[in-house]
PDB file as gemmi writes it, atoms N, CA and C in Angstrom:
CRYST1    1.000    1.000    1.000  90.00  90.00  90.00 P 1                      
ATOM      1  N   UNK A   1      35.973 151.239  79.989  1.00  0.00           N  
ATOM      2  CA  UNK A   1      35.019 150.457  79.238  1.00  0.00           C  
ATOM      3  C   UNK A   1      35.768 149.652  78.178  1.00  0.00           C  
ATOM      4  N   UNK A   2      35.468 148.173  78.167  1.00  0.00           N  
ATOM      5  CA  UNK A   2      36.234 147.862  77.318  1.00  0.00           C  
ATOM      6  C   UNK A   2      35.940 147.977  75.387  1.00  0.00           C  
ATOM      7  N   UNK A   3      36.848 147.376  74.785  1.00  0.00           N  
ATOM      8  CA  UNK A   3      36.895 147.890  73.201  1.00  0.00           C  
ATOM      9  C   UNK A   3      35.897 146.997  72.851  1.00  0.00           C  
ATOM     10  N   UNK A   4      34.639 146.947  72.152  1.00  0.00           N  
ATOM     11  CA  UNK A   4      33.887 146.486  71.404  1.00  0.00           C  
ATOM     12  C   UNK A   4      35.151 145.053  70.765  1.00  0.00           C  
ATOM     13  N   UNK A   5      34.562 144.204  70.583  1.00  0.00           N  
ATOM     14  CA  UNK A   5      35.201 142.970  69.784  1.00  0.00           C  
ATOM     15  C   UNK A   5      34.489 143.279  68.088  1.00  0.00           C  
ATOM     16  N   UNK A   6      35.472 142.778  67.277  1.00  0.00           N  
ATOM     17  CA  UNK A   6      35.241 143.363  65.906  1.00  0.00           C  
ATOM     18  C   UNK A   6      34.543 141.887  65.216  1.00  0.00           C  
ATOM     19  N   UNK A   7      34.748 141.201  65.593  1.00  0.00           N  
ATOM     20  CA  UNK A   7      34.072 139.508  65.598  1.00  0.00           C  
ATOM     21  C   UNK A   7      33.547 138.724  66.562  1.00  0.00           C  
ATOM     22  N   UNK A   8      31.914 138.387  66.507  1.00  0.00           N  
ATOM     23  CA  UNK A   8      31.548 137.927  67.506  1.00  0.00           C  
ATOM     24  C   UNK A   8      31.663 136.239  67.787  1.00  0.00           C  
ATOM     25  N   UNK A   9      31.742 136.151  68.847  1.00  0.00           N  
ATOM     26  CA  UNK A   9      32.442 134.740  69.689  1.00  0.00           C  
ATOM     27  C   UNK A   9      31.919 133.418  69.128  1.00  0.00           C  
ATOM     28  N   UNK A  10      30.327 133.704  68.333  1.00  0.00           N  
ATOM     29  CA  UNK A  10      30.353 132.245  67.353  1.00  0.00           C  
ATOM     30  C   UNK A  10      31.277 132.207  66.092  1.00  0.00           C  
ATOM     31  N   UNK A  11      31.697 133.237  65.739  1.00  0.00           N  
ATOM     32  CA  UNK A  11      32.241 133.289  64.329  1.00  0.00           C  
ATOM     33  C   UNK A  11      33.890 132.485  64.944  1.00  0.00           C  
ATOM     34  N   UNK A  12      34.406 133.216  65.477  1.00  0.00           N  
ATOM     35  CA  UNK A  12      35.186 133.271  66.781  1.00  0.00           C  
ATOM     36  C   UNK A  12      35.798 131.620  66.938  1.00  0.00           C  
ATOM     37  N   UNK A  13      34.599 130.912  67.432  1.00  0.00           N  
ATOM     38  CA  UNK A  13      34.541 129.303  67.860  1.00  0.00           C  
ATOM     39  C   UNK A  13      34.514 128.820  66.523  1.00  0.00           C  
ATOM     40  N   UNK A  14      33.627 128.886  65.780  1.00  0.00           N  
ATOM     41  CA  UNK A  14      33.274 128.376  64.106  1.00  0.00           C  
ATOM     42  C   UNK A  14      34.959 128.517  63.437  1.00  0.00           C  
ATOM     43  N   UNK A  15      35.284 129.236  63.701  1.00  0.00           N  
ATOM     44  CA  UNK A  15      36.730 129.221  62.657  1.00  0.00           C  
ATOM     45  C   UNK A  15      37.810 128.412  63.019  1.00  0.00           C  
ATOM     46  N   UNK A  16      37.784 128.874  64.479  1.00  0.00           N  
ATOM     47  CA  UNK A  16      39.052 128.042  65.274  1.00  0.00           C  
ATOM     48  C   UNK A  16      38.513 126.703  64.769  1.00  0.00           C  
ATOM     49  N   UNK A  17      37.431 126.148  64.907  1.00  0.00           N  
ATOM     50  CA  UNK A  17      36.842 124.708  65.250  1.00  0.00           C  
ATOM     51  C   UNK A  17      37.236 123.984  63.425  1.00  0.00           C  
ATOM     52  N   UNK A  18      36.939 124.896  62.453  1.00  0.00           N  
ATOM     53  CA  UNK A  18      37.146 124.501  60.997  1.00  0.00           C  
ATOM     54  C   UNK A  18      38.629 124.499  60.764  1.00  0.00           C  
ATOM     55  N   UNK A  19      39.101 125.049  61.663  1.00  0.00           N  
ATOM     56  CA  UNK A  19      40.911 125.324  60.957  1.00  0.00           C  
ATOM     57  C   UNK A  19      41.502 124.148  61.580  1.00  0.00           C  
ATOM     58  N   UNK A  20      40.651 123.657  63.161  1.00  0.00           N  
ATOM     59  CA  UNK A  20      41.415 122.755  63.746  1.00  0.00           C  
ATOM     60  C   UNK A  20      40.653 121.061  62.616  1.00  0.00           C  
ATOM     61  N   UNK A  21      39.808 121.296  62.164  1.00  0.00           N  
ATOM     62  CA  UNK A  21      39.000 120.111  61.475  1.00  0.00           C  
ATOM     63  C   UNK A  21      39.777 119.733  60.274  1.00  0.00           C  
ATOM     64  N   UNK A  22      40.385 120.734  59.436  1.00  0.00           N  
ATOM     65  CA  UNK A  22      41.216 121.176  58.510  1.00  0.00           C  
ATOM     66  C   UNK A  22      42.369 120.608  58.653  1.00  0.00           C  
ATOM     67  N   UNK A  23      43.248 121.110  59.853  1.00  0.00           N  
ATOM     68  CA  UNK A  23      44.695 120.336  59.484  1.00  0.00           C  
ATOM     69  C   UNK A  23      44.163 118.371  60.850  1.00  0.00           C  
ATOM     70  N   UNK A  24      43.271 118.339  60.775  1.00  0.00           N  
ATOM     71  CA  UNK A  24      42.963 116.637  61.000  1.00  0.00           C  
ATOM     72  C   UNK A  24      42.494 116.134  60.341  1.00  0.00           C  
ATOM     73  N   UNK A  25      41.953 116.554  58.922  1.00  0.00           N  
ATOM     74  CA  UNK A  25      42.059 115.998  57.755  1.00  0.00           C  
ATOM     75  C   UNK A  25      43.226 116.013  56.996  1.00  0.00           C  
ATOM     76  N   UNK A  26      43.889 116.733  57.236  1.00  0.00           N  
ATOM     77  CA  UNK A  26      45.228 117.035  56.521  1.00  0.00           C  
ATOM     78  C   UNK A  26      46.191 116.486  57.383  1.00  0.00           C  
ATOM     79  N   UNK A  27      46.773 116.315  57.927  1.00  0.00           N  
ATOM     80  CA  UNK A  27      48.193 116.188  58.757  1.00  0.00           C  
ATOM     81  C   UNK A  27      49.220 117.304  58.721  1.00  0.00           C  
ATOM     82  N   UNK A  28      49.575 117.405  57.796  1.00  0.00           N  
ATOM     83  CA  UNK A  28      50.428 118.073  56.711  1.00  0.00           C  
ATOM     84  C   UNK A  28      50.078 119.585  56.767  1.00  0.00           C  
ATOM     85  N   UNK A  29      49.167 120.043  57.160  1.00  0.00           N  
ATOM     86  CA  UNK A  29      48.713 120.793  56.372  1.00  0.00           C  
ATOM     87  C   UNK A  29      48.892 122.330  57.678  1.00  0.00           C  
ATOM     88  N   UNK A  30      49.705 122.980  57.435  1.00  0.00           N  
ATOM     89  CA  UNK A  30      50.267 123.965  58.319  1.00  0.00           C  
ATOM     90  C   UNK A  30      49.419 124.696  59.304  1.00  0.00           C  
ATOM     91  N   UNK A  31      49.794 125.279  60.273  1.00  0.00           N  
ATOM     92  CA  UNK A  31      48.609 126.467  60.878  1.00  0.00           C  
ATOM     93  C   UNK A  31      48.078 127.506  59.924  1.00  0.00           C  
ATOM     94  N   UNK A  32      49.453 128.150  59.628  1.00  0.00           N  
ATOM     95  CA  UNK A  32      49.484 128.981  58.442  1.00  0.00           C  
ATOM     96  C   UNK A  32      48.875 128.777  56.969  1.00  0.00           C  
ATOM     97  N   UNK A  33      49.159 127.938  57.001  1.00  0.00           N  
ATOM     98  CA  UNK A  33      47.990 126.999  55.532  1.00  0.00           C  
ATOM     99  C   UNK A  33      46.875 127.346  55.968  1.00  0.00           C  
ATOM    100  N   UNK A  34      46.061 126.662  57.091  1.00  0.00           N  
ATOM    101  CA  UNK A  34      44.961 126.272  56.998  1.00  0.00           C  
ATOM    102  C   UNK A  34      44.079 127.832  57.304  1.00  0.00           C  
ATOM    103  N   UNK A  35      44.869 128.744  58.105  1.00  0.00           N  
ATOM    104  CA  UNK A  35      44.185 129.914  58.571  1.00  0.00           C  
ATOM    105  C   UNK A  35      44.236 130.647  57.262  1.00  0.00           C  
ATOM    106  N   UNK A  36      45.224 130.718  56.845  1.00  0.00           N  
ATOM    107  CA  UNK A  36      45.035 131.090  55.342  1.00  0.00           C  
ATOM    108  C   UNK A  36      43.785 130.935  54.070  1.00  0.00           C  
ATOM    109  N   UNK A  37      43.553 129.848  54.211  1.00  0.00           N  
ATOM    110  CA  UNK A  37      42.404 128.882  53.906  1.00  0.00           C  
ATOM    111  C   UNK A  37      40.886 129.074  54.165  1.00  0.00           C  
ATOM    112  N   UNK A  38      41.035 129.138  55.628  1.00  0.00           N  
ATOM    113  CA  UNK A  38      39.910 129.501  56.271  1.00  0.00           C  
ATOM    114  C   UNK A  38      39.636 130.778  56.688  1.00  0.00           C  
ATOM    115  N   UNK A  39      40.392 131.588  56.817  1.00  0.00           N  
ATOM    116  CA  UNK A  39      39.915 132.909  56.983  1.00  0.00           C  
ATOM    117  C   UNK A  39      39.477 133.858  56.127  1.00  0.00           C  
ATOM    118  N   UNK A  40      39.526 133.635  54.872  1.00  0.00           N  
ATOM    119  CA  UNK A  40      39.027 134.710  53.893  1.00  0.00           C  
ATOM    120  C   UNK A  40      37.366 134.124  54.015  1.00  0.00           C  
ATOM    121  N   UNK A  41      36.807 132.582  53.620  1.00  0.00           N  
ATOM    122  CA  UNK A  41      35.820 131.747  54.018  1.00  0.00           C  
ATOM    123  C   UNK A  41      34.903 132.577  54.903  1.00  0.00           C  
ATOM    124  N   UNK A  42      35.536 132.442  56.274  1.00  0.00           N  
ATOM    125  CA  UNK A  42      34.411 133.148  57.564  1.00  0.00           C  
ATOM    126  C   UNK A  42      34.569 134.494  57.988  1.00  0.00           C  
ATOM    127  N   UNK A  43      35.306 135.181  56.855  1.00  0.00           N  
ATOM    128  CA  UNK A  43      35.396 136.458  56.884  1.00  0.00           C  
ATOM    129  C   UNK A  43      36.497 137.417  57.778  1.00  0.00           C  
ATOM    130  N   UNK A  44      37.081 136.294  58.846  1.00  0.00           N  
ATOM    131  CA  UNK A  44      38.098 136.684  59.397  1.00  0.00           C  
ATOM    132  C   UNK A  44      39.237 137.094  58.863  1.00  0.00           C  
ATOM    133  N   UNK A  45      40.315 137.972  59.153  1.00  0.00           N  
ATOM    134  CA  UNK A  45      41.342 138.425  59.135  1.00  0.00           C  
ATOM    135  C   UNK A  45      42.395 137.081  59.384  1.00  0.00           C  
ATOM    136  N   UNK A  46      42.939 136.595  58.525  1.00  0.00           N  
ATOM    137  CA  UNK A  46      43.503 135.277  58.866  1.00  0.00           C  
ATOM    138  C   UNK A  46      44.801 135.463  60.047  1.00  0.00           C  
ATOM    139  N   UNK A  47      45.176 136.523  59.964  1.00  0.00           N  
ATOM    140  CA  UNK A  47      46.578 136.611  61.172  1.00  0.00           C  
ATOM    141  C   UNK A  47      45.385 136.926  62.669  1.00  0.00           C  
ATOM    142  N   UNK A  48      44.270 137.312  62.739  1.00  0.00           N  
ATOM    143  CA  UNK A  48      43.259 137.342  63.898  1.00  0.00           C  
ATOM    144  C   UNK A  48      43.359 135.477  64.100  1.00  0.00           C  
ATOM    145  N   UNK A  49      42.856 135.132  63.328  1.00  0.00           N  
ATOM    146  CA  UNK A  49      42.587 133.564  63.482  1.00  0.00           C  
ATOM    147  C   UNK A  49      43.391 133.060  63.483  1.00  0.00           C  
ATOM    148  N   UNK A  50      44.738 133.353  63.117  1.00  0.00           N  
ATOM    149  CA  UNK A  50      45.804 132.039  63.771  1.00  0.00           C  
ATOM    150  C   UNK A  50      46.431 132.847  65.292  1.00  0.00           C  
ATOM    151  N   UNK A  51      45.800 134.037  65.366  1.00  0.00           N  
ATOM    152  CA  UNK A  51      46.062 134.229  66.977  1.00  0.00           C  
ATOM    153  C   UNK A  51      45.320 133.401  67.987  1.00  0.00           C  
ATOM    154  N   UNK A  52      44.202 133.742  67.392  1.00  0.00           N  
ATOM    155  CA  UNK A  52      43.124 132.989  68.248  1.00  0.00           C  
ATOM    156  C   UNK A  52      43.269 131.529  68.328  1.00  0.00           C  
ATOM    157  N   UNK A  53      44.020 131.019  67.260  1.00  0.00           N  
ATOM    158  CA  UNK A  53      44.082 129.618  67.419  1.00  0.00           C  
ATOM    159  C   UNK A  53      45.047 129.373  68.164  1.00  0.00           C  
ATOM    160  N   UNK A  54      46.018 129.710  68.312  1.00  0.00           N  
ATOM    161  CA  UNK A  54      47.127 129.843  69.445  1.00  0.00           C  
ATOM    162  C   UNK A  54      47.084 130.455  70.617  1.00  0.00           C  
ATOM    163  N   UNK A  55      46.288 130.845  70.844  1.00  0.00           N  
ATOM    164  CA  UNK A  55      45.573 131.799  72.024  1.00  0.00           C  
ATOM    165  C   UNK A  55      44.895 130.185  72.624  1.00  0.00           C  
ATOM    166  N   UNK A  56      44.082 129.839  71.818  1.00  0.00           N  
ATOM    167  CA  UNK A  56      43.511 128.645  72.126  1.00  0.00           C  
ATOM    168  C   UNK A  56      44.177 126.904  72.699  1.00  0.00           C  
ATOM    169  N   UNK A  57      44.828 127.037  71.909  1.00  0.00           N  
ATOM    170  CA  UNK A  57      45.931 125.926  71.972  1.00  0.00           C  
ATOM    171  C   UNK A  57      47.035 126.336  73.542  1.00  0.00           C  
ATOM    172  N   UNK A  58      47.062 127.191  73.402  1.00  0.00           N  
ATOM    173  CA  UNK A  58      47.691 127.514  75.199  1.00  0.00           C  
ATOM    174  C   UNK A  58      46.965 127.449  75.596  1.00  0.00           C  
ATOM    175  N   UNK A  59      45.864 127.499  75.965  1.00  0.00           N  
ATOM    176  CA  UNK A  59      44.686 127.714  76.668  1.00  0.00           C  
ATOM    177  C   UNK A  59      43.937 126.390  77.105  1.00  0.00           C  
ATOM    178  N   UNK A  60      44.429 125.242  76.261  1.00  0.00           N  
ATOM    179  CA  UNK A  60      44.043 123.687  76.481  1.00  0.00           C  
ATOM    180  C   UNK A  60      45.448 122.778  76.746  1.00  0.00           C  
ATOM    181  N   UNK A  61      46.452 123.462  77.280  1.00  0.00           N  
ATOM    182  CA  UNK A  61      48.012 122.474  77.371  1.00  0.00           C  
ATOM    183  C   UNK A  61      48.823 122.495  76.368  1.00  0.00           C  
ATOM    184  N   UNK A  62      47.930 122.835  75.169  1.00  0.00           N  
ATOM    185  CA  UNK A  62      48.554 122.320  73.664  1.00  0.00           C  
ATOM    186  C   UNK A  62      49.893 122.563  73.367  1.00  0.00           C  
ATOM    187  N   UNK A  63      49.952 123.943  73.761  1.00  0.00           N  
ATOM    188  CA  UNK A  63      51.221 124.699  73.374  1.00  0.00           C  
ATOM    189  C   UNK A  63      51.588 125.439  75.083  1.00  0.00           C  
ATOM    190  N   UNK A  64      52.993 125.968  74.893  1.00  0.00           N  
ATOM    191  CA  UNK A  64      53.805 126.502  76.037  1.00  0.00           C  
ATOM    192  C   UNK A  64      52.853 127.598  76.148  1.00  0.00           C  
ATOM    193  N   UNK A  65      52.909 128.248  77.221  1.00  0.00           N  
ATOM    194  CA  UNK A  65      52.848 129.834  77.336  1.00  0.00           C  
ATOM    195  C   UNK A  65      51.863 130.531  78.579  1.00  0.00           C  
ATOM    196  N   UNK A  66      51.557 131.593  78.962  1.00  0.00           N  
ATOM    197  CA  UNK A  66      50.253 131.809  79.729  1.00  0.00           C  
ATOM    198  C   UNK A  66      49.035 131.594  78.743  1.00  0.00           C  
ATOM    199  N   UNK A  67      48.069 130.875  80.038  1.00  0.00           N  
ATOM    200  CA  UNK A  67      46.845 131.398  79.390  1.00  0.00           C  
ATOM    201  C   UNK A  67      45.806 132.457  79.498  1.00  0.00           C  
ATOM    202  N   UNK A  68      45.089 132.153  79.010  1.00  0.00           N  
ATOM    203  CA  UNK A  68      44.096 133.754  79.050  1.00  0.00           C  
ATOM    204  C   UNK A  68      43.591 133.941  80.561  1.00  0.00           C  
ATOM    205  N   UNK A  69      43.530 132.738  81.266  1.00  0.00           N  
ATOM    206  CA  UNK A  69      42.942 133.175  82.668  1.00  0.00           C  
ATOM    207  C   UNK A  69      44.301 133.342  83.756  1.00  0.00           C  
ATOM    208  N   UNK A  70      45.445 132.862  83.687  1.00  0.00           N  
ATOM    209  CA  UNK A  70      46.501 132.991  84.266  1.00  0.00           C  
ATOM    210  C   UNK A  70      46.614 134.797  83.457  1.00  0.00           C  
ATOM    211  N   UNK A  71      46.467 135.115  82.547  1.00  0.00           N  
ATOM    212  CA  UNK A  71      47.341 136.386  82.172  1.00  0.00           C  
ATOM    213  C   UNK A  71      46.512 137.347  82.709  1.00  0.00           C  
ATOM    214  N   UNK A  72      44.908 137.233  82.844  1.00  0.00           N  
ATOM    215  CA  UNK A  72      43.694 138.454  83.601  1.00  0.00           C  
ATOM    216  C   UNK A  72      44.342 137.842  84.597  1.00  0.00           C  
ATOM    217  N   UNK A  73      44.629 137.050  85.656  1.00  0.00           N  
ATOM    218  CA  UNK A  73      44.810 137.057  87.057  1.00  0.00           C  
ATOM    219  C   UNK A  73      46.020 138.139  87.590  1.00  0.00           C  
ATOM    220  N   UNK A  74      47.338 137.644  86.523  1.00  0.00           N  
ATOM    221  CA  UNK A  74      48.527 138.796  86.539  1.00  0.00           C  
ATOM    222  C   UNK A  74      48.159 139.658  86.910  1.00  0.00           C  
ATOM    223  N   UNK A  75      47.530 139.777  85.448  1.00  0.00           N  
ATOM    224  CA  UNK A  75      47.007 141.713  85.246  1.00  0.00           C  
ATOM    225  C   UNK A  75      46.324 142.435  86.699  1.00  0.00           C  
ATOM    226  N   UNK A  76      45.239 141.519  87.208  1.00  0.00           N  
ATOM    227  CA  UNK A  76      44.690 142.202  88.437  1.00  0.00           C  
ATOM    228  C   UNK A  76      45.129 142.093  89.292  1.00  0.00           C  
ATOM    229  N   UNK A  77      46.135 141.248  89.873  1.00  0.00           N  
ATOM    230  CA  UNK A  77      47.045 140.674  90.608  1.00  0.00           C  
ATOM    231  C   UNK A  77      47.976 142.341  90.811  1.00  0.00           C  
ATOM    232  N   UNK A  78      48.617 142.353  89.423  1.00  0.00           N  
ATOM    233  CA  UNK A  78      49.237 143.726  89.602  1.00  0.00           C  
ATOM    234  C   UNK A  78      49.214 145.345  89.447  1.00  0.00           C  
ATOM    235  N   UNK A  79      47.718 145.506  89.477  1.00  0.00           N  
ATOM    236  CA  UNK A  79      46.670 146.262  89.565  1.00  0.00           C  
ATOM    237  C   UNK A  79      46.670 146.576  91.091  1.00  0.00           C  
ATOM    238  N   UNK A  80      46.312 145.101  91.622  1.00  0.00           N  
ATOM    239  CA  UNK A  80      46.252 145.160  93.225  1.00  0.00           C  
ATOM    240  C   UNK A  80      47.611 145.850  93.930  1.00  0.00           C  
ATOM    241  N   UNK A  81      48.793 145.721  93.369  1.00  0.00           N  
ATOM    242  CA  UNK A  81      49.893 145.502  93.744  1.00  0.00           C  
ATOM    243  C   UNK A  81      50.442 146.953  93.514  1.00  0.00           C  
ATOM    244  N   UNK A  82      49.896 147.651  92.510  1.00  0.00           N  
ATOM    245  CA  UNK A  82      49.905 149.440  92.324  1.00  0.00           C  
ATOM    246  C   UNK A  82      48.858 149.485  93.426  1.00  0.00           C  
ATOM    247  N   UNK A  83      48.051 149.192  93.217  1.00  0.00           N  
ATOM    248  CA  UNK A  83      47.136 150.394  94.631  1.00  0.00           C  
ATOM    249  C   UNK A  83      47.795 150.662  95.816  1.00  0.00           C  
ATOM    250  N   UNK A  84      48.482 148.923  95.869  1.00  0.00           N  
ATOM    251  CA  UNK A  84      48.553 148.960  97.604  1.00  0.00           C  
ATOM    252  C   UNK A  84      49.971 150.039  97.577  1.00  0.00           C  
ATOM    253  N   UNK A  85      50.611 149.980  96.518  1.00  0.00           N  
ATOM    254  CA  UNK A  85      51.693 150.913  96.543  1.00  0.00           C  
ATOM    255  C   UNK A  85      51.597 152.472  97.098  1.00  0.00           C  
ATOM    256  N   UNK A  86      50.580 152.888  96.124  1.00  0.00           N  
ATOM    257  CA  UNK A  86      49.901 153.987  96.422  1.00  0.00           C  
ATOM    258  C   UNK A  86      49.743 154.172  98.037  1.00  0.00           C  
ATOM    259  N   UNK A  87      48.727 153.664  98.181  1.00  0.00           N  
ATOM    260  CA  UNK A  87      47.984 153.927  99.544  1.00  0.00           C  
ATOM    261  C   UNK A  87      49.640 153.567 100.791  1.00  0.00           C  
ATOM    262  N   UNK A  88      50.315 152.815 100.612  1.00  0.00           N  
ATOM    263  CA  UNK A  88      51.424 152.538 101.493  1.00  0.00           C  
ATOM    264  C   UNK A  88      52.096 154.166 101.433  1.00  0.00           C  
ATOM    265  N   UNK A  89      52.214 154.774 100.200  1.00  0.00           N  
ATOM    266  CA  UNK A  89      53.163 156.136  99.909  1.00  0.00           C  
ATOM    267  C   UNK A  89      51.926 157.302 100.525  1.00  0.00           C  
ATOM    268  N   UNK A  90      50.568 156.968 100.505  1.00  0.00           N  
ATOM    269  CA  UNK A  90      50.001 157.948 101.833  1.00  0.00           C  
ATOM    270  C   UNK A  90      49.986 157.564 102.691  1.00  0.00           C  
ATOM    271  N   UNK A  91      49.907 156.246 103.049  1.00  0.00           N  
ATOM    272  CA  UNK A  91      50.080 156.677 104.582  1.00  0.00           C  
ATOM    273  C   UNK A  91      51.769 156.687 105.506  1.00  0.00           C  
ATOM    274  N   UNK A  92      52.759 156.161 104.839  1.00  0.00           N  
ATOM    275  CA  UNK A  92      53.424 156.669 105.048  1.00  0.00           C  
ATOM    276  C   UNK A  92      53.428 158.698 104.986  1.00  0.00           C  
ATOM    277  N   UNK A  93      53.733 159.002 104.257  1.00  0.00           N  
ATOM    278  CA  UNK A  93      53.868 160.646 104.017  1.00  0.00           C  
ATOM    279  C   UNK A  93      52.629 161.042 105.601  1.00  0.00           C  
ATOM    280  N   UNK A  94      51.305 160.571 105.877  1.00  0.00           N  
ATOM    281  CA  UNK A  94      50.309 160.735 106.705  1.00  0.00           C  
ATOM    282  C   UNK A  94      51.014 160.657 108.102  1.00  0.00           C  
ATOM    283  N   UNK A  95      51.534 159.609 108.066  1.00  0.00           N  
ATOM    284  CA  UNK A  95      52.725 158.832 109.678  1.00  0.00           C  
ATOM    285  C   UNK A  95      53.869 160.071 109.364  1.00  0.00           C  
ATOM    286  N   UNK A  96      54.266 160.131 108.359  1.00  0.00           N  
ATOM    287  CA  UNK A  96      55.659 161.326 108.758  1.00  0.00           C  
ATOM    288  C   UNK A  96      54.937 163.016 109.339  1.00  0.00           C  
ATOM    289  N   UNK A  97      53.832 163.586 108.766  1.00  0.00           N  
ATOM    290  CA  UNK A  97      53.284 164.679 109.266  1.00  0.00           C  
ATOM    291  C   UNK A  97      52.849 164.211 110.562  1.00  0.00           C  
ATOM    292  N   UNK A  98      52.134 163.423 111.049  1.00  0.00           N  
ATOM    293  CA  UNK A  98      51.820 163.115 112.155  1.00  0.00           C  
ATOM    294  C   UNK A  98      52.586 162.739 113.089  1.00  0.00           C  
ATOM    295  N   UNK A  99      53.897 162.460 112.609  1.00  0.00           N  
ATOM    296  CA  UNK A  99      54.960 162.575 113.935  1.00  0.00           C  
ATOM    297  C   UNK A  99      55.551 163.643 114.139  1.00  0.00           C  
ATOM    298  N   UNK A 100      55.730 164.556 113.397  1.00  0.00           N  
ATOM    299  CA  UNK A 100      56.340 166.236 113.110  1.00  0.00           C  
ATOM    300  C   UNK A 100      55.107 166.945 114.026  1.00  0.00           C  
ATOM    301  N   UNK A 101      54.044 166.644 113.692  1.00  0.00           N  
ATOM    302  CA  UNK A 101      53.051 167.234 114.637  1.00  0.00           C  
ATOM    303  C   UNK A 101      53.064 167.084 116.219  1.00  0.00           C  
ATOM    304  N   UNK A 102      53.295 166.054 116.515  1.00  0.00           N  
ATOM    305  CA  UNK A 102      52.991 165.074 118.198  1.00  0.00           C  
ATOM    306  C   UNK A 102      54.503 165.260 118.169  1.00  0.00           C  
ATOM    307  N   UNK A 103      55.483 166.053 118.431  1.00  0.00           N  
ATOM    308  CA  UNK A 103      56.600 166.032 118.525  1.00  0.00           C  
ATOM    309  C   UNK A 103      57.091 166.338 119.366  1.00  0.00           C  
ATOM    310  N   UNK A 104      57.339 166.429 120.790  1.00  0.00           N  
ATOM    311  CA  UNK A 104      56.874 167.326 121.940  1.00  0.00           C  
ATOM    312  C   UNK A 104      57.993 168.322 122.235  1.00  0.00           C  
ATOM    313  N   UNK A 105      59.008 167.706 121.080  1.00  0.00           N  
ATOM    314  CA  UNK A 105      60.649 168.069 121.379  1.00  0.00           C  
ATOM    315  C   UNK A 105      60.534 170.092 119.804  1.00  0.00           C  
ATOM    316  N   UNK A 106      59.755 169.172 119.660  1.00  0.00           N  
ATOM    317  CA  UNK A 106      58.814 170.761 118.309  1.00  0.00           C  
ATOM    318  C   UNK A 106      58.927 171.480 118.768  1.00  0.00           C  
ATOM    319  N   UNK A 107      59.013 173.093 119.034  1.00  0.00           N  
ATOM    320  CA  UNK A 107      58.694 174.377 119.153  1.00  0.00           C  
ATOM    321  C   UNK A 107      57.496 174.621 118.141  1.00  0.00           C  
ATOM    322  N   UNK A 108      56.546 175.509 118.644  1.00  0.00           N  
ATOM    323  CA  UNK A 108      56.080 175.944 118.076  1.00  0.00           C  
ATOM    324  C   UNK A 108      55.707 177.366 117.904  1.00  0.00           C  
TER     325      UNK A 108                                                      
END                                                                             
């Protein structure tokens, strides 16, 4: 089950959207400035909000990096990629008893 979010997704959009309004009035005016700025304001944790703003900014070309839907694809991608592991290590081990069994060269 996943973790409850500690800030909900309008507050979320509202901050990113003021911090990005912030340094385009400003030029100048840092990430770190402005989350600084704005996060005590909308109640956020300002190092939450300059994640999220960079979370965001990959997420539109802005900046290098994965984004949030490339990084859930990974993740289940290699989720998929343990199971099949699994299930390959039973049925192998399944194919090795079952040839020890049908063995005709066996005593039993």
């Amino acid at each position: 089950m996943p973790v409850p979010r500690k800030y909900p997704s309008e507050l979320r959009e509202r901050a990113q959207r003021l911090v990005r309004e912030a340094r385009e009035q400003d030029p100048e005016l840092s990430l770190n400035a402005a989350v600084q700025r704005i996060g005590p304001r909308v109640g956020a944790n300002p190092d939450t909000l300059r994640r999220w703003c960079k979370r965001a900014n990959v997420d539109v070309d802005r900046a290098p990096g994965t984004t949030t839907a490339d990084a859930r694809r990974i993740k289940d991608l290699e989720r998929a990629v343990e199971e099949l592991r699994r299930a390959n290590e039973v049925l192998l081990a399944a194919s090795s008893f079952f040839s020890r069994e049908l063995d005709p060269r066996r005593t039993r």
